[in-house]
C-alpha positions in Angstrom: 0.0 0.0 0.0 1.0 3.3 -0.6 -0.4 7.1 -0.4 -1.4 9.3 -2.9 1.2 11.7 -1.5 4.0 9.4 -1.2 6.8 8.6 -3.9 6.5 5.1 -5.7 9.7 3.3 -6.1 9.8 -0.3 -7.7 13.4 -1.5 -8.4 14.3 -4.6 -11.0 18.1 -3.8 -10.6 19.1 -6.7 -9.4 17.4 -8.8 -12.0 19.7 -10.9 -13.9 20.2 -13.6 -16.7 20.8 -16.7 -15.2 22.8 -17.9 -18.4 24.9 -14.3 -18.8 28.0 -15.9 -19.5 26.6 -16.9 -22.8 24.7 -13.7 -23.9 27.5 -11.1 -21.7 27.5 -8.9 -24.2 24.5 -8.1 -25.2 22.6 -5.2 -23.0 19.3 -6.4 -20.8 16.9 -3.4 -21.9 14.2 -2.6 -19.0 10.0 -1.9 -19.8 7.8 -0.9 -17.0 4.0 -1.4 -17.8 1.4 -0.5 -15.7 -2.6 -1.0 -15.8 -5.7 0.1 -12.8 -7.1 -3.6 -11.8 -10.9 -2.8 -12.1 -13.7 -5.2 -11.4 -13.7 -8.6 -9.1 -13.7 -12.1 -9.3 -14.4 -13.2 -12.9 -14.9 -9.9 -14.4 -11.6 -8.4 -13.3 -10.0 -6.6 -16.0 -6.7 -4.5 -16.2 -7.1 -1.0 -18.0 -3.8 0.3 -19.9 -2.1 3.3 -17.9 1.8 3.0 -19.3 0.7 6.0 -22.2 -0.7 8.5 -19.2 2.7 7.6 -16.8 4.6 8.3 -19.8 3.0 11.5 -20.9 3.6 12.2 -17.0 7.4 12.0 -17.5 7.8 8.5 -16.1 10.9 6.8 -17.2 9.7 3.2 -18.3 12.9 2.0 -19.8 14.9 1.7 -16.7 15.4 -1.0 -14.1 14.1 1.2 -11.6 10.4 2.5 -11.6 10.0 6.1 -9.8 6.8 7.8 -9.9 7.2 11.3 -7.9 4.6 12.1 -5.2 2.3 13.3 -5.5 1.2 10.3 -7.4 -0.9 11.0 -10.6 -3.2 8.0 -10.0 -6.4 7.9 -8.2 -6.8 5.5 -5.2 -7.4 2.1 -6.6 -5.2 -1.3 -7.2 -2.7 -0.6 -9.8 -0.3 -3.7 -11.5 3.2 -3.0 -12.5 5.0 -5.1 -14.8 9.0 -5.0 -15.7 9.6 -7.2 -18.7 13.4 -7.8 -19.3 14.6 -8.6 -22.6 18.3 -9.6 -23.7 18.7 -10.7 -27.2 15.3 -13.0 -28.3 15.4 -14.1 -24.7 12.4 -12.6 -22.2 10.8 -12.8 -19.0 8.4 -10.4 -17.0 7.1 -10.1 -13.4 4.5 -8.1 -12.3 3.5 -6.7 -8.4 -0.2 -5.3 -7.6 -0.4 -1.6 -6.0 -2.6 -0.3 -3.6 -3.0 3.4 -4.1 -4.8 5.0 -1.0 -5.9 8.3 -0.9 -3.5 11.1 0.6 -2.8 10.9 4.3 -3.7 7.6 4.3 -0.9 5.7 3.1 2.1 4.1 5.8 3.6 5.7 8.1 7.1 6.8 7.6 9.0 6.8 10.3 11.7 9.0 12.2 14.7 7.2 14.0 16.4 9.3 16.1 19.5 8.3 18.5 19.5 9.4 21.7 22.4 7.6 23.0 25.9 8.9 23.3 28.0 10.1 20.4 28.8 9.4 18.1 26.0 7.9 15.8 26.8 4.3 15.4 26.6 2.9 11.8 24.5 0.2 11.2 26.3 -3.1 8.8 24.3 -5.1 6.5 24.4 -7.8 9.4 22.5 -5.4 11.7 19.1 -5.4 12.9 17.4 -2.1 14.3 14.3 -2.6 16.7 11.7 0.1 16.7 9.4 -0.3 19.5 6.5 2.2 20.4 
């Protein structure tokens, strides 16, 4: 879920071709698509948006999907799909949205440390508790 007011980010960077040794140098090339998920059940249908993001100034030909906040969708279920192509070889994978309206979306959160300095760093090994 996210807010009307907050930024969409949906990163395929780390997407990869599991036979790269054979196809190294040819380029993976990145396409975002994106459609509103209208209906239920049986009649569920998935109406085109990619043209309107584009228009917006949405880069879909990157591994990495930003839409700036405020969002221009309405609230609603939205489904992105990244297909990645190298050569004649493909493969796509697609995530479902929930778009709420402003002020409703999660919380983002403020960490503050309140312990001696200085500020310790945090390693990928790490975990950080945040308790209420």
């Amino acid at each position: 879920q996210i807010g009307q007011d907050q930024l969409l980010m949906l990163d395929g960077s780390s997407s990869y071709d599991p036979d790269s040794v054979s196809f190294a140098s040819i380029p993976l090339t990145y396409n975002w698509a994106a459609c509103a998920v209208v209906g239920a059940g049986a009649a569920v249908q998935c109406d085109n948006i990619t043209a309107a993001l584009e228009r917006g100034g949405v880069n879909l030909f990157t591994s990495t999907l930003t839409v700036a906040s405020p969002l221009p969708l309405l609230p609603g279920l939205y489904r992105f799909t990244l297909s990645i192509t190298r050569g004649q070889r493909s493969a796509n994978a697609s995530v479902n949205v929930s778009v709420l309206a402003a002020g409703l979306g999660l919380p983002v959160p403020q960490v503050l440390w309140l312990g001696s300095s200085p500020i310790p760093l945090l390693n990928a090994a790490d975990s950080l508790r945040l308790t209420s």
